[in-house]
Backbone bond lengths (Angstrom), bond angles and torsions (degrees), N, CA, C in turn:
res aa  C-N    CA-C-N  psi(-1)  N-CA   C-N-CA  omega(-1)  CA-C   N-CA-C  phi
1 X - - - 1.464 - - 1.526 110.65 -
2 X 1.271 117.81 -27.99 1.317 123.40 -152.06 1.760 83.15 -96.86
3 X 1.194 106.42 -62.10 2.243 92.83 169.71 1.145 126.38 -34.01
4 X 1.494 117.43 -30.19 1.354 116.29 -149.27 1.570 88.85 -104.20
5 X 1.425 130.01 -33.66 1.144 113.00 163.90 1.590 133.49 -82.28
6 X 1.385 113.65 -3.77 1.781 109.08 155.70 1.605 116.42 -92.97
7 X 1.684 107.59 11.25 1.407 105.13 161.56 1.175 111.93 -104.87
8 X 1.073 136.46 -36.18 1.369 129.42 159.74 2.243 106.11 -53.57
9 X 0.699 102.18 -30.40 1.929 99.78 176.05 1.484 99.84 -56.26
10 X 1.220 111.21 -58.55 1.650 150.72 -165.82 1.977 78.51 -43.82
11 X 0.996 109.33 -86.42 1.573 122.92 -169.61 1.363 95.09 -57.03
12 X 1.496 156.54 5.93 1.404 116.18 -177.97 1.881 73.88 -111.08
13 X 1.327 113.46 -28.17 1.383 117.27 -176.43 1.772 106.81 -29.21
14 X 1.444 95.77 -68.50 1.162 133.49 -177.26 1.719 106.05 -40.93
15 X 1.116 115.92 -61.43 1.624 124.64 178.96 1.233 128.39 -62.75
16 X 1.634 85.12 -11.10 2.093 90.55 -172.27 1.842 100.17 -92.25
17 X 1.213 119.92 8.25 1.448 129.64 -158.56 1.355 103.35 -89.92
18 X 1.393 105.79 122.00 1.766 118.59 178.73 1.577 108.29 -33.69
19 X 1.482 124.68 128.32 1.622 124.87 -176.75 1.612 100.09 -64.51
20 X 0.815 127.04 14.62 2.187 127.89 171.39 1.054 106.18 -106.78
21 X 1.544 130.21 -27.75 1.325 146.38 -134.06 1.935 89.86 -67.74
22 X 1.184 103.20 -61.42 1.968 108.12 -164.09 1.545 106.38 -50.07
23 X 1.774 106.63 -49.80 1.486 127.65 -177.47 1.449 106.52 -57.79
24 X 1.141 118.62 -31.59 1.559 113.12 -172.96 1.227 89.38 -103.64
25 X 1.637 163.52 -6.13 1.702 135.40 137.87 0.972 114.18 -52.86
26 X 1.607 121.52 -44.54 1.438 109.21 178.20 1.171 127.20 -44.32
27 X 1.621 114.67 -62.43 1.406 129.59 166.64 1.595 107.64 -31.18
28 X 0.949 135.96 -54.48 1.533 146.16 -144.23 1.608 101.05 -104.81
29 X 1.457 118.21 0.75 1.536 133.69 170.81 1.446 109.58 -109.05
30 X 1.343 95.83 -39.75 1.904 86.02 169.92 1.170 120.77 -101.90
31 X 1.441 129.77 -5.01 1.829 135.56 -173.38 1.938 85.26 -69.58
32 X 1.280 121.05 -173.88 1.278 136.24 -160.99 1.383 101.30 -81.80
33 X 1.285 125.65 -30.12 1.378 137.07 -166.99 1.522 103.13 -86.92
34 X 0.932 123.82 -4.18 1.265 123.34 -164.04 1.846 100.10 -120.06
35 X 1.175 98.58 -67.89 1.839 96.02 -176.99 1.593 97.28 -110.91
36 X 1.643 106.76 157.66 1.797 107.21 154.75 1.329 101.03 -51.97
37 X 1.480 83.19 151.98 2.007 106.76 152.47 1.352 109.39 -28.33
38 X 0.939 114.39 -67.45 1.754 134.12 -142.60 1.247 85.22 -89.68
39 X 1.483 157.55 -57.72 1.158 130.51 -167.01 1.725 107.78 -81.88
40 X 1.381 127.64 -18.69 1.671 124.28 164.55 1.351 98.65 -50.37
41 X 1.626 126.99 -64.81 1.465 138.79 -170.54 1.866 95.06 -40.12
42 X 1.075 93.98 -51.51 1.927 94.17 -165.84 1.048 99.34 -52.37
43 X 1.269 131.47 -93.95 1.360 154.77 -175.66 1.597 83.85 -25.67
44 X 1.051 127.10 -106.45 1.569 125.62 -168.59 1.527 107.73 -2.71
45 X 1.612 123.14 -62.77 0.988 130.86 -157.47 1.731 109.99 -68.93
46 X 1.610 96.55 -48.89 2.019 93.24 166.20 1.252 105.22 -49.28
47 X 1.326 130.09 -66.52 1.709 145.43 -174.97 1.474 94.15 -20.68
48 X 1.476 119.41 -73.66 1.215 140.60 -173.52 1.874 111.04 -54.52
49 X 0.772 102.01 -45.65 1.722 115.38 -176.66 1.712 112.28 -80.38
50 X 1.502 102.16 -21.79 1.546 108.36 159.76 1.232 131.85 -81.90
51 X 1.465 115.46 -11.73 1.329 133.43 -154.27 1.740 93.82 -127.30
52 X 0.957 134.20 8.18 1.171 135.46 -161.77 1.793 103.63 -123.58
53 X 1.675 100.45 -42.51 1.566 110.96 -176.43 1.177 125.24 -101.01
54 X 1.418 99.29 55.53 1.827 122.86 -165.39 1.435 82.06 -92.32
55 X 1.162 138.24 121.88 1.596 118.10 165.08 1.375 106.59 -82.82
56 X 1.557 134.16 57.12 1.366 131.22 170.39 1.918 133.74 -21.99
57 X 1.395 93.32 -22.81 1.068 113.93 -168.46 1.895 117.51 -85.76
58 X 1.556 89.58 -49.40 1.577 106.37 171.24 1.343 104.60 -80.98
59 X 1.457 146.04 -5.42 0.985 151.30 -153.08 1.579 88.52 -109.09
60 X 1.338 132.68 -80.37 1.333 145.10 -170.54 1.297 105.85 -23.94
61 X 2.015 99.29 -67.19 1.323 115.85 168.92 1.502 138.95 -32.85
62 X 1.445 102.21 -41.39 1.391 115.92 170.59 1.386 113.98 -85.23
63 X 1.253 116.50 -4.55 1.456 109.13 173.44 1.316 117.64 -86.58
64 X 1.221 106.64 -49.33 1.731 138.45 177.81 1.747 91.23 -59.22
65 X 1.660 150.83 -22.97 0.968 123.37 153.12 1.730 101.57 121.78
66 X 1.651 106.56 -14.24 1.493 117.14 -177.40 2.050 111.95 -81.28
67 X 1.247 104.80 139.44 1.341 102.44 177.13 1.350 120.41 -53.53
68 X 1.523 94.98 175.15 1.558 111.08 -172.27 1.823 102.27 -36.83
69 X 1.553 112.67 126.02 1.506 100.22 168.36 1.422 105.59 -79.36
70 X 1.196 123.70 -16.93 1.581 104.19 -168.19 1.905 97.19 -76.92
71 X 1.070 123.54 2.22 1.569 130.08 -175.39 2.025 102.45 -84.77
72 X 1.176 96.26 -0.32 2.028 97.73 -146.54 1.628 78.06 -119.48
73 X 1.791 100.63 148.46 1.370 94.85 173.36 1.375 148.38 47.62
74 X 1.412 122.23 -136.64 1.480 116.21 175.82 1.471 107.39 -80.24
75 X 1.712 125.51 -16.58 1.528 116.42 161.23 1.860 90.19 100.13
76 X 1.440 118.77 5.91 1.181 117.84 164.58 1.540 112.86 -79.27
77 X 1.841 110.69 -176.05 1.766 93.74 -165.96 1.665 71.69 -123.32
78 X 0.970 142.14 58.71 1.902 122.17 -174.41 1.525 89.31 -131.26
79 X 0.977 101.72 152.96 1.924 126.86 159.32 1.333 104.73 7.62
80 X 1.797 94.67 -91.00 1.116 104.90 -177.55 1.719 145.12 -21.36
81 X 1.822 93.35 -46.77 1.291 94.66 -175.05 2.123 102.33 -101.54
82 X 1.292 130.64 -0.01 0.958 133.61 115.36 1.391 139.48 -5.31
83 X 1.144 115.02 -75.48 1.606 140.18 164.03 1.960 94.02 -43.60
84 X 1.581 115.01 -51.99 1.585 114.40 -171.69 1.812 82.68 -53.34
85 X 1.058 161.05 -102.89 1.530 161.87 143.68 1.358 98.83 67.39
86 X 1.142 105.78 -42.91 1.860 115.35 -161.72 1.303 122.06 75.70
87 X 1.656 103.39 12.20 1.946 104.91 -173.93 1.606 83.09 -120.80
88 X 1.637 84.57 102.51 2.001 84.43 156.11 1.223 121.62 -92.24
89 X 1.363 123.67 -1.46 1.621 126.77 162.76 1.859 92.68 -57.07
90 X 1.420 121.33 -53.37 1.740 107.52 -151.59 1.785 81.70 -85.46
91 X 1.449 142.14 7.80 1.499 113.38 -165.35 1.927 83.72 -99.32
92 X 1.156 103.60 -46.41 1.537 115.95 165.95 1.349 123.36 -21.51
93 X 1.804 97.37 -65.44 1.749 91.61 171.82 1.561 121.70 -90.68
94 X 1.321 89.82 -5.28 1.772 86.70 166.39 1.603 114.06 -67.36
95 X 1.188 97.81 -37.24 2.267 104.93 -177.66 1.370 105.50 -55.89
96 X 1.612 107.21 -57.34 1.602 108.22 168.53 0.838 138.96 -57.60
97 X 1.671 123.29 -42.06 1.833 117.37 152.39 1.678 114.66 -50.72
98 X 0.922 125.63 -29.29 1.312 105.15 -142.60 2.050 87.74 -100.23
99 X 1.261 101.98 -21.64 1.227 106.84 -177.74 1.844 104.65 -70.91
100 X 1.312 93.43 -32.35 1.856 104.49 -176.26 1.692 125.04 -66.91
101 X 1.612 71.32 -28.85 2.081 70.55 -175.39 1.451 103.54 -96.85
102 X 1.486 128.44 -8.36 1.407 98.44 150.21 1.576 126.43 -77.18
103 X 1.300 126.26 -49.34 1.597 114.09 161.80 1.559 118.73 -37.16
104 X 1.452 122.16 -26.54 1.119 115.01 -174.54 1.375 125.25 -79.02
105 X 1.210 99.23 -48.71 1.777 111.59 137.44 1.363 136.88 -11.06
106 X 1.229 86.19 -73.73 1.470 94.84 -179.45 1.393 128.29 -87.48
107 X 1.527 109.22 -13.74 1.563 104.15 162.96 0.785 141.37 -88.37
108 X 2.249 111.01 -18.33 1.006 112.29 144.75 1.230 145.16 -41.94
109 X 1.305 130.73 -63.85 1.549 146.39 137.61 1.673 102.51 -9.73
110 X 1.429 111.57 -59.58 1.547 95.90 174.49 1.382 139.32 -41.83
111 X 1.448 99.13 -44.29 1.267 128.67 -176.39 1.474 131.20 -49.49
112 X 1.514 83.74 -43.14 1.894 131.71 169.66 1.682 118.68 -72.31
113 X 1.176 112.12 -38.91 1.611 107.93 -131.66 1.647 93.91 -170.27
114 X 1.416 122.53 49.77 1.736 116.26 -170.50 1.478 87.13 -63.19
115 X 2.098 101.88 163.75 1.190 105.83 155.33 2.248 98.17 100.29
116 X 1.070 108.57 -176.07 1.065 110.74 -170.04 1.660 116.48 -36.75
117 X 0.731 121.09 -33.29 1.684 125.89 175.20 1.107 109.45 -46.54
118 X 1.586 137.47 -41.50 1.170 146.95 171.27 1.400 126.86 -33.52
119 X 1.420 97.17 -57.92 1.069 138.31 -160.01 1.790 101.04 -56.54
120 X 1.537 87.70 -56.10 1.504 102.62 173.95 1.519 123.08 -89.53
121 X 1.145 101.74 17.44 1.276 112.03 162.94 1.510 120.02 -98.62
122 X 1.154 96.44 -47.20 1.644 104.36 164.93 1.888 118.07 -51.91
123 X 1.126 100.54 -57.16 1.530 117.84 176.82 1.413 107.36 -50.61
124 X 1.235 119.98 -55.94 1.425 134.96 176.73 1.447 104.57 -56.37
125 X 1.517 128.45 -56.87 1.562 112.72 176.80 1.551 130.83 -66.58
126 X 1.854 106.61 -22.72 0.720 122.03 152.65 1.745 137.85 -52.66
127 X 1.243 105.79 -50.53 1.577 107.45 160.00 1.448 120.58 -63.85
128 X 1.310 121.08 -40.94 1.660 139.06 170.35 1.369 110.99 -37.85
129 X 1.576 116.77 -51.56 1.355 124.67 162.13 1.762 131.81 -59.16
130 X 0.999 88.96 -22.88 1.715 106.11 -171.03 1.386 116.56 -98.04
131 X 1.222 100.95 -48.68 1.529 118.69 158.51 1.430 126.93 -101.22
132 X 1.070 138.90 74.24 1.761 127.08 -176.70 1.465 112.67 -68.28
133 X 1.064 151.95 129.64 1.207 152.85 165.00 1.744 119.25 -62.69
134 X 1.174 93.94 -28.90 1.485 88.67 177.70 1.813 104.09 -108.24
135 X 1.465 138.89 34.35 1.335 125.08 177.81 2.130 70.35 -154.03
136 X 1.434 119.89 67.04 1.232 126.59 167.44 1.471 118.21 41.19
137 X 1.108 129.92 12.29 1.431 139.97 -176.06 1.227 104.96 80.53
138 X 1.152 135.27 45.87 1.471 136.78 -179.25 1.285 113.25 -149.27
139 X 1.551 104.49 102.35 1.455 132.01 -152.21 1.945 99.65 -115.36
140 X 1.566 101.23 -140.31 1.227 122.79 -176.78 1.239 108.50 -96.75
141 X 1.381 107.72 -153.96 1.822 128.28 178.60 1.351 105.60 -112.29
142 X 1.820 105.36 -29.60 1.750 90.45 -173.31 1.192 120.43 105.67
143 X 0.997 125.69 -15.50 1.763 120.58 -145.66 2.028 88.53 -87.97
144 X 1.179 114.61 -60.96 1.341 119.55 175.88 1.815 124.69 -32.82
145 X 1.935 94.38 -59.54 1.704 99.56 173.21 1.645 110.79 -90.16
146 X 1.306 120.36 5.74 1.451 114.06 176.68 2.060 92.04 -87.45
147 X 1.435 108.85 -29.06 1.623 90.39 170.99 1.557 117.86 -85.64
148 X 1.366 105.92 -29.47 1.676 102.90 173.05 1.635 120.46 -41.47
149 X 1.796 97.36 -42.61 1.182 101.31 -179.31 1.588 124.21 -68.63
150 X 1.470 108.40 -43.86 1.319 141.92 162.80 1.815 97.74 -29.90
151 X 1.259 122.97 -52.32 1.497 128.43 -155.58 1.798 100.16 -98.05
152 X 1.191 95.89 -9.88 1.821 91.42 172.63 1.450 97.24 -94.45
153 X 0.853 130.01 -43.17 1.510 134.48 -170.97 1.523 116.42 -86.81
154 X 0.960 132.23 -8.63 1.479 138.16 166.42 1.741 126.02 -169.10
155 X 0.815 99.44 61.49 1.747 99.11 -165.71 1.304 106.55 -37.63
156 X 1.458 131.68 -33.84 1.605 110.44 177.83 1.567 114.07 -73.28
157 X 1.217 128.49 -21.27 1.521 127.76 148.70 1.216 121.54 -21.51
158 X 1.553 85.12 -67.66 1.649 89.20 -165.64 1.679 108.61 -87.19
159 X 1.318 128.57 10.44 1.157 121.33 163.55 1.491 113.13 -87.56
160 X 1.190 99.34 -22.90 2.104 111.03 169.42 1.341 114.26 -64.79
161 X 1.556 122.57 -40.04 1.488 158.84 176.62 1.723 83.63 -40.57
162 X 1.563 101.71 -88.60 1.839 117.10 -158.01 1.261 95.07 -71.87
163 X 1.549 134.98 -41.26 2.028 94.41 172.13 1.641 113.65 -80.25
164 X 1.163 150.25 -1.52 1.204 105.95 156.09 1.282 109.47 -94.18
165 X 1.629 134.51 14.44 1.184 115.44 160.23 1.187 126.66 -40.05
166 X 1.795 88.32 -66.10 1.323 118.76 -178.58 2.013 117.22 -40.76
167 X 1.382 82.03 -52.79 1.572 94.90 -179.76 1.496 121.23 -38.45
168 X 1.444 101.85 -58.97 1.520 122.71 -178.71 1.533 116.24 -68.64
169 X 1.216 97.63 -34.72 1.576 103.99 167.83 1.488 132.14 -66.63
170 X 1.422 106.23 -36.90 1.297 126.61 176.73 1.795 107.78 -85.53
171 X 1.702 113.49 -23.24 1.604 86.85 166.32 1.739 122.63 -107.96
172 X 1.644 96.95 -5.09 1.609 92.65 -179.52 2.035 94.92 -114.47
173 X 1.076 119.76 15.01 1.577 120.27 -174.66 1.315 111.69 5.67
174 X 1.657 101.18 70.40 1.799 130.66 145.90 0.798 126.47 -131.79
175 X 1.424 149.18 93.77 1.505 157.01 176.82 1.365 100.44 -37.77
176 X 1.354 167.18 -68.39 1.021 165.81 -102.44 1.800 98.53 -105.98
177 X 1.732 95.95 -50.33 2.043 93.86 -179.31 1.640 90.14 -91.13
178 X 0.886 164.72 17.88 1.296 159.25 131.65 1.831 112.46 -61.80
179 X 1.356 112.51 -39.82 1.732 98.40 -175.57 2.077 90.47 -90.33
180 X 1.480 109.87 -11.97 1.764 92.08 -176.05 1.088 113.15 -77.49
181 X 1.708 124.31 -44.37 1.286 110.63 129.25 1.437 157.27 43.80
182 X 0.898 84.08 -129.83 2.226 112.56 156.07 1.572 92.81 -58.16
183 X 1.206 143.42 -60.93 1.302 129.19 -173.88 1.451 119.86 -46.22
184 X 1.706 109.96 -57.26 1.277 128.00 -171.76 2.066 113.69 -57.30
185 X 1.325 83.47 -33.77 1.765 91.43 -177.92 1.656 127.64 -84.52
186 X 1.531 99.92 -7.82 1.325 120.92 -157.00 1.812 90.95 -71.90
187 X 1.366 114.41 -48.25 1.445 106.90 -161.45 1.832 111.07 -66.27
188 X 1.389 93.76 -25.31 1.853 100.98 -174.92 1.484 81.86 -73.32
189 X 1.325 143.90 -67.47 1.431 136.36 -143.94 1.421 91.89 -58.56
190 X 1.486 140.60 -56.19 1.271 127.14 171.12 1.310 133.91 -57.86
191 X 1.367 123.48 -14.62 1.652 132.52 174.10 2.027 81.37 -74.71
192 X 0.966 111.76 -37.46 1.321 95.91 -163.57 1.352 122.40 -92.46
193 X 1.199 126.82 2.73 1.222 138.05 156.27 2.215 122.40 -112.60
194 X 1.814 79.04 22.90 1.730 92.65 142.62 2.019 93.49 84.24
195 X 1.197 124.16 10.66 1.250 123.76 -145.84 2.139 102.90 -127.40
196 X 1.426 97.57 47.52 1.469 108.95 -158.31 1.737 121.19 -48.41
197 X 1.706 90.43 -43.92 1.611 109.09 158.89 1.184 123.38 -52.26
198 X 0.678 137.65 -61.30 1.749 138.66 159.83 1.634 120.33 -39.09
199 X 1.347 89.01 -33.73 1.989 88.19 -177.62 1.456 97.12 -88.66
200 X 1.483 122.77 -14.59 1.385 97.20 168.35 1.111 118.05 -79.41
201 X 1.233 127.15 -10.08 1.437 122.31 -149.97 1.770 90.85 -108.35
202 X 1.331 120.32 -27.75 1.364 121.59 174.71 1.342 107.66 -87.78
203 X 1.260 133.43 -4.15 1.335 149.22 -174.40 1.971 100.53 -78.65
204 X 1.618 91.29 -70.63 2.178 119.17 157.48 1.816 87.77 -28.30
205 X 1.390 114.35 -88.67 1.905 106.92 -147.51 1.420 85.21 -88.19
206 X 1.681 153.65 41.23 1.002 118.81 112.83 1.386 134.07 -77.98
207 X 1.189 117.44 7.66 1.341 140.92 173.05 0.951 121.30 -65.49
208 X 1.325 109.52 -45.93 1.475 114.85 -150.55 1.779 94.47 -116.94
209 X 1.337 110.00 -14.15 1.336 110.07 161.69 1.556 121.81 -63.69
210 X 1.340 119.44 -59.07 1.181 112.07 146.87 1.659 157.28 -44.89
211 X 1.778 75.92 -22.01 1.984 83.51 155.43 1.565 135.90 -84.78
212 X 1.660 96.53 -12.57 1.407 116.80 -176.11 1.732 87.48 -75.32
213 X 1.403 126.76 -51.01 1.079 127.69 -173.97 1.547 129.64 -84.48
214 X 1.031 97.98 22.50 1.278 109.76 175.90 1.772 121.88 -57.63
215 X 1.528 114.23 -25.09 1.482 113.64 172.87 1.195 105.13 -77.56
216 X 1.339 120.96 -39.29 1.550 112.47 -171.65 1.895 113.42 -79.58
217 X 1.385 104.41 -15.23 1.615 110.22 154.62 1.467 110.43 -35.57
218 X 1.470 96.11 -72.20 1.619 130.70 -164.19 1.437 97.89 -47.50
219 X 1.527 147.95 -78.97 0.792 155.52 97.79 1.934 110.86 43.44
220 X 1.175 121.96 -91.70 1.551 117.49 176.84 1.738 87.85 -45.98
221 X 1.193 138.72 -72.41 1.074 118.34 -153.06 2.012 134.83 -88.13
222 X 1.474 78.23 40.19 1.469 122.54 175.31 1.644 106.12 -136.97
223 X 0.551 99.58 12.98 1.965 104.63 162.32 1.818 86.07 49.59
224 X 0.972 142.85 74.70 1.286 139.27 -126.05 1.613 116.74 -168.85
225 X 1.683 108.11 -50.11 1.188 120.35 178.56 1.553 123.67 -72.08
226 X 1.430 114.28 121.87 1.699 113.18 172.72 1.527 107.57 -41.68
227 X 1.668 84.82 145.01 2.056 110.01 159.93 0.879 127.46 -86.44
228 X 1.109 128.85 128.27 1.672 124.32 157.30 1.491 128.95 -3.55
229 X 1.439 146.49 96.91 1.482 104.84 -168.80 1.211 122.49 92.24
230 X 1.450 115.81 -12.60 1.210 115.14 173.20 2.004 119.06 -142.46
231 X 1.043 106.61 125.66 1.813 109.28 -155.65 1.771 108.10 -82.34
C-alpha cells in the first residue's frame, strides 16, 4: 500500500512538470555538457543512418502494387530506376523523400547537438541510403540524399549543387554526368564559403558517390550512357 501510494506521488510529481521540461533534458543531454563529442557524433550518426535507410522507393512501389523494384532495371531502390516503373508520380516522390530524410536528419541533430554531430549525421544518412542494413546493404546512388544532406548543412552549397546540375543536364542531357558534376564541385563551393569540415566530409561521400556510379562512368566513357528524354 505504502508503494503504491509514493507511485502514484511519483506520477502527480511527474504531471506538474513544465510542457518543455523533457525537450529541454534532451537538449542539455546532447549539447557538449551533457554527452562527449564522440558519443553526440555516434548517436547522430545511427540517428542519421536510420533515417537515411528508409527504402522510400521500394516502399512506394510496394504500396502502389508493382513488383519487387530491386527485380526492375539496375535492381537499385532510387528514383531513377523507379521512373523504369513507368509511374513518374512514385519516381517524383521517391526524389523528394529521399532528398528529405537527409535534411531531416541533419537538422534535426542540428537542433540538438550544433557543430560536429551534423556532420555525422549527414554522413550517417548518407551511408543509410547506400547501404541499408536491412535490404542486404544494397541501397541507391545517393545523388538525391547526398543533396538533402548538402541543403541541411549549407543551403548555398546546395544551391551551387542544382544549377550546375541543371546546367550539365541541359547541355549534355544525361543525368548521371550532371549529378558527377554537381557532386565533384560541391566540396570547393564549401572550402569557399569558409566551411572546411563539411567539404571534407562531402569530399568522403563524394567518393563514394562516384563509386556507386562507377557503371555509368564506364558507360559515359563509351559514348554509351542514356539521355534524358530519350529510351
Amino acid at each position: 500500500m505504502r508503494s503504491r501510494n509514493r507511485l502514484a506521488a511519483n506520477f502527480r510529481r511527474i504531471s506538474r512538470l513544465p510542457r518543455g521540461h523533457w525537450k529541454a533534458r534532451l537538449r542539455s543531454l546532447l549539447r557538449p555538457n551533457g554527452l562527449p563529442d564522440v558519443l553526440q557524433s555516434v548517436f547522430a550518426f545511427l540517428f542519421g543512418y536510420a533515417c537515411g535507410a528508409i527504402p522510400f522507393g521500394l516502399v512506394l512501389t510496394h504500396l502502389a502494387g508493382i513488383t519487387d523494384l530491386r527485380a526492375i532495371g539496375s535492381g537499385n531502390i532510387g528514383a531513377t530506376n523507379v521512373l523504369r516503373t513507368g509511374r513518374k508520380d512514385l519516381a517524383a516522390l521517391t526524389l523528394l523523400l529521399d532528398l528529405l530524410k537527409g535534411t531531416v536528419a541533419v537538422l534535426i541533430v542540428a537542433h540538438f547537438a550544433p557543430g560536429p554531430p551534423v556532420l555525422a549525421a549527414a554522413l550517417g544518412a548518407f551511408l543509410g541510403h547506400l547501404f541499408p542494413a536491412w535490404l542486404k546493404f544494397r541501397g541507391g546512388k545517393g545523388v538525391a540524399t547526398f543533396l538533402g544532406c548538402l541543403l541541411g548543412v549549407a543551403w548555398q552549397a546546395a544551391l551551387a549543387f542544382a544549377i550546375v546540375w541543371l546546367a550539365v543536364a541541359f547541355i549534355s542531357r544525361i543525368s548521371s554526368a550532371a549529378a558527377l558534376a554537381a557532386s565533384a564541385l560541391t566540396p570547393i563551393v564549401l572550402m569557399t564559403i569558409g566551411q572546411s569540415g563539411a567539404a571534407l566530409m562531402f569530399g568522403l561521400m563524394t567518393i563514394l558517390l562516384w563509386v556507386k556510379h562507377r557503371a555509368n562512368i564506364s558507360r559515359l566513357a563509351a559514348g554509351a550512357e542514356p539521355r534524358i528524354g530519350i529510351r
